[in-house]
PyMOL CGO cylinders between C-alpha atoms (Angstrom):
from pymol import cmd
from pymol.cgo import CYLINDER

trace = [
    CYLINDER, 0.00, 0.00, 0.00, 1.72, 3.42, -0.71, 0.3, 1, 1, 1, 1, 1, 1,
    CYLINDER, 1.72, 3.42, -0.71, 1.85, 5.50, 1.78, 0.3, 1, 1, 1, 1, 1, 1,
    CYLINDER, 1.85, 5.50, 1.78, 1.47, 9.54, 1.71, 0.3, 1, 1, 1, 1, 1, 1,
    CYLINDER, 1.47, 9.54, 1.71, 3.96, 11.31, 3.27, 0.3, 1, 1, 1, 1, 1, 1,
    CYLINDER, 3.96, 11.31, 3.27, 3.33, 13.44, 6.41, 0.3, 1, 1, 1, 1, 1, 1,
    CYLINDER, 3.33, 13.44, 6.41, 4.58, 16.61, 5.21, 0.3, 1, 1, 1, 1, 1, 1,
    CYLINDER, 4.58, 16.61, 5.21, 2.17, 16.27, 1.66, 0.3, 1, 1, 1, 1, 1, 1,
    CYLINDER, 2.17, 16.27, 1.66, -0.61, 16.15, 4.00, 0.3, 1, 1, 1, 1, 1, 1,
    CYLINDER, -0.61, 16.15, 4.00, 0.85, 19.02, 5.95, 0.3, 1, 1, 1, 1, 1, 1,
    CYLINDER, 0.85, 19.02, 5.95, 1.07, 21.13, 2.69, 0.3, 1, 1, 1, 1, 1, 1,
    CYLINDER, 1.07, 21.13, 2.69, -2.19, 19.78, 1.35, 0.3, 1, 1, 1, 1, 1, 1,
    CYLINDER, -2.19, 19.78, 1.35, -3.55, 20.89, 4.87, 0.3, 1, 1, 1, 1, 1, 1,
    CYLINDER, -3.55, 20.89, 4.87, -1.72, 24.42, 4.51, 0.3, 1, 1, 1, 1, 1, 1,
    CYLINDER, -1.72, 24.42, 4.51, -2.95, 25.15, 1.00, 0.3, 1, 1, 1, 1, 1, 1,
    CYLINDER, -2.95, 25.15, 1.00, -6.55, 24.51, 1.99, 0.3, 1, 1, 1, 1, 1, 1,
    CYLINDER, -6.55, 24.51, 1.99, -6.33, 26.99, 5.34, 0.3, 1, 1, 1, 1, 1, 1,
    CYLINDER, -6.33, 26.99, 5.34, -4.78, 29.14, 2.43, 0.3, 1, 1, 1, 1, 1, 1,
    CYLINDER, -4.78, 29.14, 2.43, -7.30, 28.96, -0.06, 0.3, 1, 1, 1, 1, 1, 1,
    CYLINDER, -7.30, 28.96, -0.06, -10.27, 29.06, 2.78, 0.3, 1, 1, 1, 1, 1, 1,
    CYLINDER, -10.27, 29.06, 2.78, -8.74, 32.15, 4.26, 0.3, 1, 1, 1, 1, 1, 1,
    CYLINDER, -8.74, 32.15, 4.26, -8.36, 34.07, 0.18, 0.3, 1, 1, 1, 1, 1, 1,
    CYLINDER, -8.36, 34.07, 0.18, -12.04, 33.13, -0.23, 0.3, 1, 1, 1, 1, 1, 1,
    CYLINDER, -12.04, 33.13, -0.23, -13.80, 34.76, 2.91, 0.3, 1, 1, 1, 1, 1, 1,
    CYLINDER, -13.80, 34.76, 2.91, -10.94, 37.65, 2.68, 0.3, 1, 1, 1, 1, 1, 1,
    CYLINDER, -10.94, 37.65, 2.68, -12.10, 38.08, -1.37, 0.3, 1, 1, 1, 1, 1, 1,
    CYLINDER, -12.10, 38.08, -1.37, -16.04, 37.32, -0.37, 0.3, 1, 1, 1, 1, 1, 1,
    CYLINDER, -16.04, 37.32, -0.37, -15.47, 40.66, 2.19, 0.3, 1, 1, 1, 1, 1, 1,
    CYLINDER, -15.47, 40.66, 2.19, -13.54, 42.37, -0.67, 0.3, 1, 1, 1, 1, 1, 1,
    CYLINDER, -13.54, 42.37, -0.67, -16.59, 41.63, -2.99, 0.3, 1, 1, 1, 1, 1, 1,
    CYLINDER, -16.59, 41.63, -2.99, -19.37, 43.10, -0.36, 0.3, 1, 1, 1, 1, 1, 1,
    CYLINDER, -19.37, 43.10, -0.36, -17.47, 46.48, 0.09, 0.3, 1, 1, 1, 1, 1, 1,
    CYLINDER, -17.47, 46.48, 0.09, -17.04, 46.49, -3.79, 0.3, 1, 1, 1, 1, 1, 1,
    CYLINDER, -17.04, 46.49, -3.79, -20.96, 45.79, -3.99, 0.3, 1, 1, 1, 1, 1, 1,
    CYLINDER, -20.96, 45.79, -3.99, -21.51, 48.41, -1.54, 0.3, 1, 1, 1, 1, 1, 1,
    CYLINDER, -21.51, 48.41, -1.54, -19.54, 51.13, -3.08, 0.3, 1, 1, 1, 1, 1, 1,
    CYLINDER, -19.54, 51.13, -3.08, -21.58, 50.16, -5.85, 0.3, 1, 1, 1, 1, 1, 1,
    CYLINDER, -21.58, 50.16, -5.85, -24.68, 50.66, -4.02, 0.3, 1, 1, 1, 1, 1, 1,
    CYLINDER, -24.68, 50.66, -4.02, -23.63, 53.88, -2.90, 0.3, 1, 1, 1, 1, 1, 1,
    CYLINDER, -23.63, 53.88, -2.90, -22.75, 55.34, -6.41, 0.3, 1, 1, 1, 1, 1, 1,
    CYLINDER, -22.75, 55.34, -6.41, -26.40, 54.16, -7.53, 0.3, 1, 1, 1, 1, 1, 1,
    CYLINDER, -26.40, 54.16, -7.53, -27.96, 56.15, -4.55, 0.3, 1, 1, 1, 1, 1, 1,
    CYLINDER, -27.96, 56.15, -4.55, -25.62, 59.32, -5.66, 0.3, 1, 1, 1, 1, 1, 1,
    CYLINDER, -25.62, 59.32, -5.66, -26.87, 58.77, -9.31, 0.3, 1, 1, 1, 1, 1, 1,
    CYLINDER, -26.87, 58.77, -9.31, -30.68, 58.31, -7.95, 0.3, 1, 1, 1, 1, 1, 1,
    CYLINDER, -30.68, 58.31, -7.95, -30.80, 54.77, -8.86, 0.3, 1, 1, 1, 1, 1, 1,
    CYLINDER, -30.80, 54.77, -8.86, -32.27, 53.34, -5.42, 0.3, 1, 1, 1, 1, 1, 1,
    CYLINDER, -32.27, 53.34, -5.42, -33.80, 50.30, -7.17, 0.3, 1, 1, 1, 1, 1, 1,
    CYLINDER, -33.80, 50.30, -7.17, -30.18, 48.92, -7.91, 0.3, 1, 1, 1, 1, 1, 1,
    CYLINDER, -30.18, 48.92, -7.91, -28.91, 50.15, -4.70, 0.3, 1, 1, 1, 1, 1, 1,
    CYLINDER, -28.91, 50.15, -4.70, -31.20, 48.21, -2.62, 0.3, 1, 1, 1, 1, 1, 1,
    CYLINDER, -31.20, 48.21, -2.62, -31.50, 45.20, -4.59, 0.3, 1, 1, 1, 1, 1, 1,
    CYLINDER, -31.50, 45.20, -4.59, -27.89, 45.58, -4.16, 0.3, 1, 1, 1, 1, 1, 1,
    CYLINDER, -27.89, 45.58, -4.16, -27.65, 46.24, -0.47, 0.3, 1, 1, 1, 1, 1, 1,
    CYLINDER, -27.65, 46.24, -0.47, -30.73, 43.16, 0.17, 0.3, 1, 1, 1, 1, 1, 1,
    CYLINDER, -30.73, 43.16, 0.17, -28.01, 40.57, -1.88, 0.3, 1, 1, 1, 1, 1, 1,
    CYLINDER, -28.01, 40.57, -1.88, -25.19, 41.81, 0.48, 0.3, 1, 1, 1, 1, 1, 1,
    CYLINDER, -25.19, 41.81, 0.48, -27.30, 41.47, 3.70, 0.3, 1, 1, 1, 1, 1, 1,
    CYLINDER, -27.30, 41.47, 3.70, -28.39, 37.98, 2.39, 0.3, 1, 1, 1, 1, 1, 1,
    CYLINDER, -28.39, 37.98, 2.39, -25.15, 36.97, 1.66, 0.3, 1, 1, 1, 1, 1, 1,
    CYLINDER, -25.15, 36.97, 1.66, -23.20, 38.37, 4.98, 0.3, 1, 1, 1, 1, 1, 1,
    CYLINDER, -23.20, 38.37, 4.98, -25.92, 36.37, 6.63, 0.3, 1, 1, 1, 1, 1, 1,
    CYLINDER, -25.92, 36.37, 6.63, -24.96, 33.54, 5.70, 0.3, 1, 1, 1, 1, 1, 1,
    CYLINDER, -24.96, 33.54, 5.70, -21.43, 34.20, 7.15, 0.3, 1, 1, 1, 1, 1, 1,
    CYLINDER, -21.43, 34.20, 7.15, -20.37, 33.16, 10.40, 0.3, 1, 1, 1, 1, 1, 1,
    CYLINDER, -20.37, 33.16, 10.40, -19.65, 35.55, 11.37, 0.3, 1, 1, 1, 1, 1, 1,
    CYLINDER, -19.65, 35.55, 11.37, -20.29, 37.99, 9.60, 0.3, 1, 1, 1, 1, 1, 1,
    CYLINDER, -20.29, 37.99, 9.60, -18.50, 41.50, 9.15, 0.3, 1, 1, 1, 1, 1, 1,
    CYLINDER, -18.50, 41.50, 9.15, -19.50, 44.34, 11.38, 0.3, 1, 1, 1, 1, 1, 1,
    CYLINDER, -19.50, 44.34, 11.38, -17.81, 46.78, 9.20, 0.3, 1, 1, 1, 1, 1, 1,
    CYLINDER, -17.81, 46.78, 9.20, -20.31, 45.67, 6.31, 0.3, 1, 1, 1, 1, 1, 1,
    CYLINDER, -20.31, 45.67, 6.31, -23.19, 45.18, 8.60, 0.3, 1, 1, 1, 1, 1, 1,
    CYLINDER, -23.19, 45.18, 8.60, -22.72, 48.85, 9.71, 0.3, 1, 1, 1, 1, 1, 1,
    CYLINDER, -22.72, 48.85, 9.71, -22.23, 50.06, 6.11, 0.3, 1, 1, 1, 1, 1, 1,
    CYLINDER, -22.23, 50.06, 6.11, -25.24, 48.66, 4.90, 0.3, 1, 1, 1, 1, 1, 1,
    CYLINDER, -25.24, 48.66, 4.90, -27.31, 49.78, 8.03, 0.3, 1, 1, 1, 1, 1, 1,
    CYLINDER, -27.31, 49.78, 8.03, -26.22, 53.43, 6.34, 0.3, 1, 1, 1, 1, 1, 1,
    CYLINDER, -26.22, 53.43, 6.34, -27.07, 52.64, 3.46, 0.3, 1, 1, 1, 1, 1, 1,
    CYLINDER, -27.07, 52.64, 3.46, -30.40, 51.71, 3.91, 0.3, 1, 1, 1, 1, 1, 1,
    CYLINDER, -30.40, 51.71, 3.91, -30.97, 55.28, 6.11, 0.3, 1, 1, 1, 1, 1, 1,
    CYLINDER, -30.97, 55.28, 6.11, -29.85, 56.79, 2.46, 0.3, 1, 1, 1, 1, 1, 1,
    CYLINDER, -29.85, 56.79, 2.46, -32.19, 54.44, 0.88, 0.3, 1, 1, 1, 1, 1, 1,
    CYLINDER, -32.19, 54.44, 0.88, -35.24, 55.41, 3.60, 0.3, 1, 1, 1, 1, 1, 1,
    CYLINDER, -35.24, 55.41, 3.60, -34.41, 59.18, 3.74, 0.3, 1, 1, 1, 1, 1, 1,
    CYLINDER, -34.41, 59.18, 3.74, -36.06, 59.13, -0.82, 0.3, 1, 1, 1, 1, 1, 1,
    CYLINDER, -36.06, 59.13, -0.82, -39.34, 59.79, -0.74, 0.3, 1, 1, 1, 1, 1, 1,
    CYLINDER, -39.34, 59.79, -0.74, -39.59, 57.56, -3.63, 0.3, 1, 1, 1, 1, 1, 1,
    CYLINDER, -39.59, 57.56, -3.63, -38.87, 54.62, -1.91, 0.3, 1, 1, 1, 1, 1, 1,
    CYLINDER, -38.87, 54.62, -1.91, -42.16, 52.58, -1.59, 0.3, 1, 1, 1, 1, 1, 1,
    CYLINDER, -42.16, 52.58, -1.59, -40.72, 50.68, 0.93, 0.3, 1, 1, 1, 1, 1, 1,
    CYLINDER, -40.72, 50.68, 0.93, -39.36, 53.19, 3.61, 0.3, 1, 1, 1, 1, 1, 1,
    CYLINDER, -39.36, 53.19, 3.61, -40.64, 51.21, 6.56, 0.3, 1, 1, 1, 1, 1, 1,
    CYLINDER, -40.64, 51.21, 6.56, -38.25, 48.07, 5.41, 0.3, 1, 1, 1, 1, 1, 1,
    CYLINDER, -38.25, 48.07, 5.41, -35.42, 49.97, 4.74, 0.3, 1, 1, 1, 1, 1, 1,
    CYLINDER, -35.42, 49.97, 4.74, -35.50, 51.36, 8.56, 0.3, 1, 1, 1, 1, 1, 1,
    CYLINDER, -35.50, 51.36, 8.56, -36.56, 48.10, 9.72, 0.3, 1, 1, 1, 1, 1, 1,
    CYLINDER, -36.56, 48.10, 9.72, -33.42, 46.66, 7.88, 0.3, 1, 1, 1, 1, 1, 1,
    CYLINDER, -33.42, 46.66, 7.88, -31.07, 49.21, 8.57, 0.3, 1, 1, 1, 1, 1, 1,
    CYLINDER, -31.07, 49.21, 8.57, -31.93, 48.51, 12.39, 0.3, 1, 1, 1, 1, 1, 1,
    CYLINDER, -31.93, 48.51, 12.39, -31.13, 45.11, 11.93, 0.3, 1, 1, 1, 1, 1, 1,
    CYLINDER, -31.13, 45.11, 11.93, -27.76, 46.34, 10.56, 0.3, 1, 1, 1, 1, 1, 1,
    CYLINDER, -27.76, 46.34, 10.56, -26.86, 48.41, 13.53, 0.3, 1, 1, 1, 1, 1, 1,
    CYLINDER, -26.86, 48.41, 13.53, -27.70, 46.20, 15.77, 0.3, 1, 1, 1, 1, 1, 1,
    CYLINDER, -27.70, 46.20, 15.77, -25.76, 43.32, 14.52, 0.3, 1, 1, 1, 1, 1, 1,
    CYLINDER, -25.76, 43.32, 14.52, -22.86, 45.55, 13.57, 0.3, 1, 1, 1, 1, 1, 1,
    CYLINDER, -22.86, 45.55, 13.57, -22.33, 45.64, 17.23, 0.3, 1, 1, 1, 1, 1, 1,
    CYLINDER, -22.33, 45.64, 17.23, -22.75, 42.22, 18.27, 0.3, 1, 1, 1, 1, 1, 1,
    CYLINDER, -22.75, 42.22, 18.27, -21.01, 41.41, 15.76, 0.3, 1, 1, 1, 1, 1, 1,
    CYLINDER, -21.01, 41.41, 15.76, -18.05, 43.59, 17.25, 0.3, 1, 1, 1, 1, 1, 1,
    CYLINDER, -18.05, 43.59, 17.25, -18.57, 46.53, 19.11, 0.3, 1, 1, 1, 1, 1, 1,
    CYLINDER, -18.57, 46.53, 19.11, -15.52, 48.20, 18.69, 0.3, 1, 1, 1, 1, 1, 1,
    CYLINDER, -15.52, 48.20, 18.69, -15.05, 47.90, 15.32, 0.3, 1, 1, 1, 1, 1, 1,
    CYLINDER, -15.05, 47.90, 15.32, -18.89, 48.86, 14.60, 0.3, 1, 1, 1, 1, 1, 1,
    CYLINDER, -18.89, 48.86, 14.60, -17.96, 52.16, 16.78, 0.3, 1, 1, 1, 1, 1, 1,
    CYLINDER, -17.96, 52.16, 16.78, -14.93, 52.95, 14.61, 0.3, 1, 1, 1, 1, 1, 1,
    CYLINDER, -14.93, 52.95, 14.61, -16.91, 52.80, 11.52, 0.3, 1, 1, 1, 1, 1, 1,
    CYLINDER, -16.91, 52.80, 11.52, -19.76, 55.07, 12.90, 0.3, 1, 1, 1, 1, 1, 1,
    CYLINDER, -19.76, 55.07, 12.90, -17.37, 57.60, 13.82, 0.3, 1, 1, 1, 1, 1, 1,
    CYLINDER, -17.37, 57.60, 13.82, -15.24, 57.27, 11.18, 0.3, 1, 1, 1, 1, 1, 1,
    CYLINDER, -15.24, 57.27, 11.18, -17.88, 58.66, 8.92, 0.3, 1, 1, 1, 1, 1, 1,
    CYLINDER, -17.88, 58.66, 8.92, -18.28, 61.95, 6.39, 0.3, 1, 1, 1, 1, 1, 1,
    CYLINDER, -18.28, 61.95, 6.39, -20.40, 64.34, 7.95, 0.3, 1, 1, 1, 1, 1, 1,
    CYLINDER, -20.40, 64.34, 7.95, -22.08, 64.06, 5.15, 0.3, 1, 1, 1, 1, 1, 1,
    CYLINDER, -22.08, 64.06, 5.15, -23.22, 60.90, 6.94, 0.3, 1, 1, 1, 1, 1, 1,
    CYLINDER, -23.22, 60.90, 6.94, -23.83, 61.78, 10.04, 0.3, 1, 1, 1, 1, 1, 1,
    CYLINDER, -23.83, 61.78, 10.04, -27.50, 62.68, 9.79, 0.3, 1, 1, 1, 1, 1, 1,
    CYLINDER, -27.50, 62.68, 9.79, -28.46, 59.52, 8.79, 0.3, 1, 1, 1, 1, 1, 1,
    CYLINDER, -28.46, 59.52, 8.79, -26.37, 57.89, 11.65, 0.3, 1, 1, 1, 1, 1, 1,
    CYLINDER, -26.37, 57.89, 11.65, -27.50, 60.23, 14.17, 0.3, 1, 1, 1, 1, 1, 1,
    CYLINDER, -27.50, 60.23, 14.17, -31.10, 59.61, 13.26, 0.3, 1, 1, 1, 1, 1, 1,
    CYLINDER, -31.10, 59.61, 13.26, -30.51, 55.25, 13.09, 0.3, 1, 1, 1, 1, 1, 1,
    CYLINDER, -30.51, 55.25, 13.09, -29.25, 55.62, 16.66, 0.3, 1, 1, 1, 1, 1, 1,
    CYLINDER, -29.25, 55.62, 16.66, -31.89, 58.01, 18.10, 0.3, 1, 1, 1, 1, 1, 1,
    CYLINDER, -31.89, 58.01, 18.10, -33.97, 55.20, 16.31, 0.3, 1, 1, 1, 1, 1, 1,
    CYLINDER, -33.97, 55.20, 16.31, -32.06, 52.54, 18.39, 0.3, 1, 1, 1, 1, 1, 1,
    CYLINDER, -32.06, 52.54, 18.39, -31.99, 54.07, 21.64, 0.3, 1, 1, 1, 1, 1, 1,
    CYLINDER, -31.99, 54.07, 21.64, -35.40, 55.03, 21.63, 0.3, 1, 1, 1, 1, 1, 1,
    CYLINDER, -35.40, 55.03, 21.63, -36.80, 51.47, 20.58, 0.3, 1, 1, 1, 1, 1, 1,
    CYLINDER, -36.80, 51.47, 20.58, -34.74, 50.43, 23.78, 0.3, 1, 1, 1, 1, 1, 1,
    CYLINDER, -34.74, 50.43, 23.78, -36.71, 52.92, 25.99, 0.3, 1, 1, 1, 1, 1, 1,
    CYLINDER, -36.71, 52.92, 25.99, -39.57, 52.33, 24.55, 0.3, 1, 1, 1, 1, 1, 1,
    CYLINDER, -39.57, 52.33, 24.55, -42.35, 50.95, 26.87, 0.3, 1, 1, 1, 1, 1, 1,
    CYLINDER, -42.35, 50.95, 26.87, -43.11, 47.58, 24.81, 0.3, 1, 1, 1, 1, 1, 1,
    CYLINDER, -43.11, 47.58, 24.81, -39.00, 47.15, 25.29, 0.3, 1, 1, 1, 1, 1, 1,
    CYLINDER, -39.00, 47.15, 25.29, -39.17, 47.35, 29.29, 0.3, 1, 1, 1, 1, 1, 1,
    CYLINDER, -39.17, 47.35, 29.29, -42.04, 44.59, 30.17, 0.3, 1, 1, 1, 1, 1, 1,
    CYLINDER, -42.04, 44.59, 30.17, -44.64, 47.61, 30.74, 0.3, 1, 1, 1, 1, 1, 1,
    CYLINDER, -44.64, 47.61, 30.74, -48.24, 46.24, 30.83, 0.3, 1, 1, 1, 1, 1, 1,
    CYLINDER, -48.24, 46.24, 30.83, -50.78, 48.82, 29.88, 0.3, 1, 1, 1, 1, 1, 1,
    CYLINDER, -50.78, 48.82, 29.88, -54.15, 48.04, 31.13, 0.3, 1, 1, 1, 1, 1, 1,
    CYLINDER, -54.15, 48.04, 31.13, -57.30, 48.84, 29.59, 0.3, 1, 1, 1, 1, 1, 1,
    CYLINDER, -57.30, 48.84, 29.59, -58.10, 52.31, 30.76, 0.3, 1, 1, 1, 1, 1, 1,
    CYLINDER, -58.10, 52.31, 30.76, -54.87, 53.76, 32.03, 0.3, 1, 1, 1, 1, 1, 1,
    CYLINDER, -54.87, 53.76, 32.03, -53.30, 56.50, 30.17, 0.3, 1, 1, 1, 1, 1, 1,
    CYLINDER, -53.30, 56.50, 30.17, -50.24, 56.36, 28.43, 0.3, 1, 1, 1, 1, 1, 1,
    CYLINDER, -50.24, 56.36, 28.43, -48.53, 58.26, 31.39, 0.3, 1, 1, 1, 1, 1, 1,
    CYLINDER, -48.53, 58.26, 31.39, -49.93, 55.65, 33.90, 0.3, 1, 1, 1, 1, 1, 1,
    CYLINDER, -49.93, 55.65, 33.90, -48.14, 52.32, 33.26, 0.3, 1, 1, 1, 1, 1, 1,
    CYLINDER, -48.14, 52.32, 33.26, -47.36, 49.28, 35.93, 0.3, 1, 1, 1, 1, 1, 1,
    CYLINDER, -47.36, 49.28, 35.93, -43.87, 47.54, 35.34, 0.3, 1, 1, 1, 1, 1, 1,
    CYLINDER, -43.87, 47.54, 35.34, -43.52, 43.90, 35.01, 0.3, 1, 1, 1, 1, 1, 1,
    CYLINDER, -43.52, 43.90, 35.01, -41.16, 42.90, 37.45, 0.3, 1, 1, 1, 1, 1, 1,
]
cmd.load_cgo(trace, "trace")
């Protein structure tokens, strides 16, 4: 029986790490691509493309475990720019989605999510100022905190669970 030497399996072994690692580091190279993309077809007014786009990315970086929080806070941008047009017949999803984004951005990795935010035009900032007013106001919100309204109280008049 012939034999295959250990160090053929060791370089057979290293060549697959390699090729494993080029692939995810090309498949993250791919989504910023698509989302520079995505961003050039919001500048040109062409939000159809950019959020058909932007929902193949999310789909895709879903898939990934785990996935990028640099991408997943991109996109969550994105999808404020995509929201913020009027012509959008879909506003609610895109701040639904870009939600999503945030919030997975940082539990993804926090730091890294927080460098991204900050690291922003302030030509972005509006949009990210008004996805984390979003955020933290969804986490105050009474539904969030185990409030039970009861039939006849006022809004101002709430029991907490405990």
């Amino acid at each position: 029986m012939n034999r295959i030497k250990p160090y053929v399996r060791y370089i057979a072994g290293m060549l697959a790490g390699v090729c494993v690692m080029l692939s995810s580091c090309s498949s993250e190279s791919n989504h910023n691509d698509n989302l520079d993309n995505a961003q050039v077809s919001i500048d040109n007014n062409d939000y159809r493309t950019a959020r058909s786009i932007c929902d193949d990315v999310l789909d895709k970086e879903s898939k990934n475990d785990p996935a990028d929080a640099e991408i997943m806070a991109r996109l969550s941008v994105l999808y404020m720019k995509l929201a913020d047009h009027n012509d959008m017949s879909d506003k609610e999803d895109n701040l639904d989605y870009a939600y999503e984004c945030y919030e997975r951005a940082f539990d993804i990795d926090s730091v890294k999510a927080r460098h991204y935010y900050l690291s922003l035009s302030m030509e972005d900032m509006p949009q990210v100022a008004l996805l984390e007013s979003i955020v933290k106001n969804s986490k105050i919100h009474p539904d969030s905190l185990g409030v039970d309204f009861t039939e006849g109280q006022e809004l101002n008049e709430f029991n907490s669970i405990d």
